[in-house]
Structure formats: structure tokens, C-alpha cells
N, C-alpha and C positions, 0 to 999 in steps of 0.2 A: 504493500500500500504506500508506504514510502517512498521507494523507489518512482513508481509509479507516480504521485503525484509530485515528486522534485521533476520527471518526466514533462509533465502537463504544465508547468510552472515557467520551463524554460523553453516550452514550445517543441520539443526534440520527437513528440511524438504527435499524431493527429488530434485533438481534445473529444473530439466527436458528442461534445456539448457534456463534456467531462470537467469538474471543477476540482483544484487541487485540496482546496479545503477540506471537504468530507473527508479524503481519505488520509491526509493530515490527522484531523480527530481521529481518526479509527485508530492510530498507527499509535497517537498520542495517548489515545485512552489505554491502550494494549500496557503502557508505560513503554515505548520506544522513546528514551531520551533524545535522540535527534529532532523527530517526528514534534514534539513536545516545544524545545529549542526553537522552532522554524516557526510553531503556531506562534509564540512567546513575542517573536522579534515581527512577524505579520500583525500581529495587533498592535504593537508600539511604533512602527513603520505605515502602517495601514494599505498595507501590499495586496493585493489581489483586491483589490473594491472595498476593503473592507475598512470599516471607519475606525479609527486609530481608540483603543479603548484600552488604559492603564491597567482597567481591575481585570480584564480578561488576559491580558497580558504578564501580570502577576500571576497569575492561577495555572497557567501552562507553565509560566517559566519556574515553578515551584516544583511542579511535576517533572520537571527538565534536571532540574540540580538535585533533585532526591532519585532521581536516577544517574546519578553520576556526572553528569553534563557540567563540568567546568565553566565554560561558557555564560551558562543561566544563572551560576552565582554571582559571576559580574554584572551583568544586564541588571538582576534583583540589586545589587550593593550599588548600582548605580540612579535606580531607582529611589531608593530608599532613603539614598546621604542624606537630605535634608529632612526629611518630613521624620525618619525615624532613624537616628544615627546607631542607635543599639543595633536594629533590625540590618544596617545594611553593613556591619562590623560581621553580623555571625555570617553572612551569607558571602562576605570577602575574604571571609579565613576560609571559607570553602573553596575559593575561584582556581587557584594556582595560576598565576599568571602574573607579566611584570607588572601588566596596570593594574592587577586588583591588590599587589602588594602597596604598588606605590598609593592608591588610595583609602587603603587602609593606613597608609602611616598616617594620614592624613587625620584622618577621623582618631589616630590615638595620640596626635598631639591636639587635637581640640579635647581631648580629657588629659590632656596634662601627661600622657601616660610615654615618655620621653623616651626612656631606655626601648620598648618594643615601636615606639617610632621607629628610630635611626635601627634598629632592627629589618621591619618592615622596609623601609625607604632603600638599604644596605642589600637586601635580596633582591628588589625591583633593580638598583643600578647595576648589579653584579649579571643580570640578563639584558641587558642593554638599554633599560628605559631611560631617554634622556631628562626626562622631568623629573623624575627620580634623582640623579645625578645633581643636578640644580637645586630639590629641596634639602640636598646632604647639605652641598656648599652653602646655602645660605647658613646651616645651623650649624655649620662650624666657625661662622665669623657671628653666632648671638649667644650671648653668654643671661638670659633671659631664664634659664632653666637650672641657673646657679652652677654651671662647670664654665672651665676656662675655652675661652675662643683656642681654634687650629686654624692661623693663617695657611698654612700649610697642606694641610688637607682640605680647606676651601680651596684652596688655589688648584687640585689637582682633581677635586669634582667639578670648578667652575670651568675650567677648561673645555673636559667632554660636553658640557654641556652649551657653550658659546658654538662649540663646532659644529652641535647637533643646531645651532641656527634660532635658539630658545633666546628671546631678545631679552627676558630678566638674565641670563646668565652670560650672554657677551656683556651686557652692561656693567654689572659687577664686577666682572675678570677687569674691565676697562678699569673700574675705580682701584682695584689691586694693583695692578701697573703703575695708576698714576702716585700711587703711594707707598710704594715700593715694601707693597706687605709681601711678605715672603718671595719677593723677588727683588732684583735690582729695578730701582723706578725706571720706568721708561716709557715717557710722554706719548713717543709716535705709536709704537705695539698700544699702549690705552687706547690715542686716536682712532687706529684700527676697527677696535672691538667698537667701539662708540658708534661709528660708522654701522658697521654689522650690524649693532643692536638697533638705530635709526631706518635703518632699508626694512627693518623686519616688525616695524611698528611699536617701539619703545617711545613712550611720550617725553625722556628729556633729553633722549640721548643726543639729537640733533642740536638743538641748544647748545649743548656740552659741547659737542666739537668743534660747532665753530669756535668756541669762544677758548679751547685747548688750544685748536691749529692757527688764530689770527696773528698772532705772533711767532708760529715756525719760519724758521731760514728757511730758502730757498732749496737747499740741498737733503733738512727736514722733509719737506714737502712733496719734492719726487722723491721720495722713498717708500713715505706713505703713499702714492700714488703706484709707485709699480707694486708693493702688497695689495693696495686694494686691486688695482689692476688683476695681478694673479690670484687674490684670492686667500693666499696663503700667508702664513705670518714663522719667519726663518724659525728651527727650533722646534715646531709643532706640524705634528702631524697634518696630512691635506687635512682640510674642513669635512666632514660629512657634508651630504649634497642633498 
């Protein structure tokens, strides 16, 4: 029945006034967790004609993650962050995946609960999420949770995540440079990021560079210019693209 109506869905067989839904339900009711999954994300998407409806969307995607379906407990935990932070914590430690860790660290530093953040946050970057990455660095330059700042280890999550093109985290990297927090200062590499973080829609970074670069020399200035040019900044890996 599954098969069959992923068949009907994607057009690959004749419909002969065949609807994918029915047999969705049947596959879903059977407890076929994909089947389940597909109804979940068709009523939140409101795919096939159908009018986009939460509570019904919740009800299959429940059916979906109690049958194992990884997937469903993100869809539910993303559901849920606002209206019920408890509810979409238990169905994020079910998700296994980098964005349901990284949104879990989320919701446990809005309970304060720090240590299983940088936990949570540490598994998402360790699989390559770059917002993840970004939420480490910020919290290792805020010392708000009574431990000491690690310029350092900001400086080595902000990176990855300026590269992955995340305009809070070129931004940041930019203000390190120019303050030569665990690095030697250096204006123009700032200018750079600033730049990065301004094309990707950061509200002050543009500000900021001009008002960095209006006094660069001459020989400053094409240099930042053949970086931004290429793209790349000496020292660091290509940028993600």
C-alpha cells in the first residue's frame, strides 16, 4: 500500500482515479512508520489537496516516532518548541539527528540546564551542523553561566561556522580579529568576515566595514580585495559553499 501510493504521488504509475491518501492511512494505520511519516509531513505541508491541519499532523507523526521513525520526533520537537517546551524536549531526545540535537541544546539552555546544552550543541557540531558550531562559539566567549570564557575554543567553532556562510558567526570571528582575542589582531582578515557577514544579511556588519576599511592604505585594501575576490582568507580552509 505504500509503495503503491508513494507510486500515485509521484505520478510513476497511471492513478486510474486512485488517491494516494487512502492507502497512506491503511499502511499508517497497519503502524508502517514511513507510511505514518508521509501522512504527518502531508498534513503540515498540505500536499495532495489537502488543507494543512496541525492536530492531524501531530496524531500520525506520533504514530510515526512510536514506530521508530526518527524523523517524526523532529517534525513533533519542532512542533512543539514553543507552545510546549517539555513536550518537544522528550520527542528531541528521540530524533537522533544533528538538528534535533542542536535544538535540543536549545531548549536546555532556556532551562538553565548548561552542562547537557554544550553536551547537546557538542554532538550536533561533531556531525557537521553549522549552527551548532556557532551556538558553541558564542558560549564560549559568555561567561553568563558562571564559568570562564575560551577565546580559544570560540575562535575554533567560530570559524567553521563563518565558513559554513552563518552571518552571526562571520560576524563574530570578525570582532575576534579585530581584537586580537586568541589571535594576532588583524584588521583586514576582520574586514573580510565583516564583509561575509554583510552579503549574507547581518544588520551591522556593513556599517562596521566601512567604517574599519575608511582608513586602510592602499596596499590594505587590495588585499582585502583579492580575498574577497577569491573568496578565501590565507591560513583557512576554502569556505564551505
Amino acid at each position: 500500500a505504500f509503495s503503491l501510493a508513494e507510486a500515485l504521488e509521484k505520478q510513476t504509475v497511471p492513478a486510474n482515479g486512485l488517491s494516494p491518501l487512502p492507502l497512506y492511512m491503511q499502511a499508517a494505520s497497519a503502524g508502517y512508520g514511513p507510511a505514518a511519516l508521509r501522512l504527518g509531513r502531508m498534513y503540515l505541508e498540505g500536499a495532495v489537496g489537502l488543507t494543512p491541519d496541525a492536530r492531524q499532523a501531530a496524531l500520525w507523526l506520533v504514530v510515526a516516532a512510536e514506530n521508530h521513525e526518527a524523523a517524526a520526533g523532529l517534525e513533533l520537537g519542532k512542533m512543539f518548541r514553543t507552545a510546549d517546551p517539555s513536550a518537544a524536549t522528550r520527542w528531541l531526545e528521540r530524533a537522533d539527528s544533528p538538528e534535533a540535537s542542536y535544538l535540543l541544546g536549545e531548549l536546555y539552555l532556556q532551562d538553565k540546564r548548561f552542562i547537557e546544552a554544550v553536551s547537546a550543541f557538542t554532538a550536533s557540531a561533531d556531525q557537521g551542523y553549522p549552527e551548532a558550531n556557532l551556538a558553541l562559539g558564542l558560549l564560549n566567549l559568555d561567561n553568563d553561566f558562571g564559568r570562564k570564557t575560551n577565546p580559544r575554543e570560540a575562535l575554533k567553532y567560530l570559524k567553521i561556522a563563518a565558513q559554513a556562510d552563518l552571518p552571526e558567526g562571520s560576524y563574530n570571528l570578525a570582532k575576534m580579529y579585530l581584537a586580537g582575542a586568541a589571535t594576532p589582531k588583524d584588521p583586514i582578515t576582520a574586514a573580510y568576515w565583516l564583509n561575509r557577514a554583510a552579503v549574507h544579511g547581518h544588520p551591522q556588519a556593513r556599517e562596521e566595514y566601512e567604517k574599519l576599511t575608511y582608513n586602510f592604505s592602499v596596499g590594505h585594501k587590495k588585499r582585502l580585495e583579492r580575498m574577497i575576490e577569491d573568496n578565501s582568507v590565507p591560513g583557512m580552509q576554502t569556505p564551505v559553499q
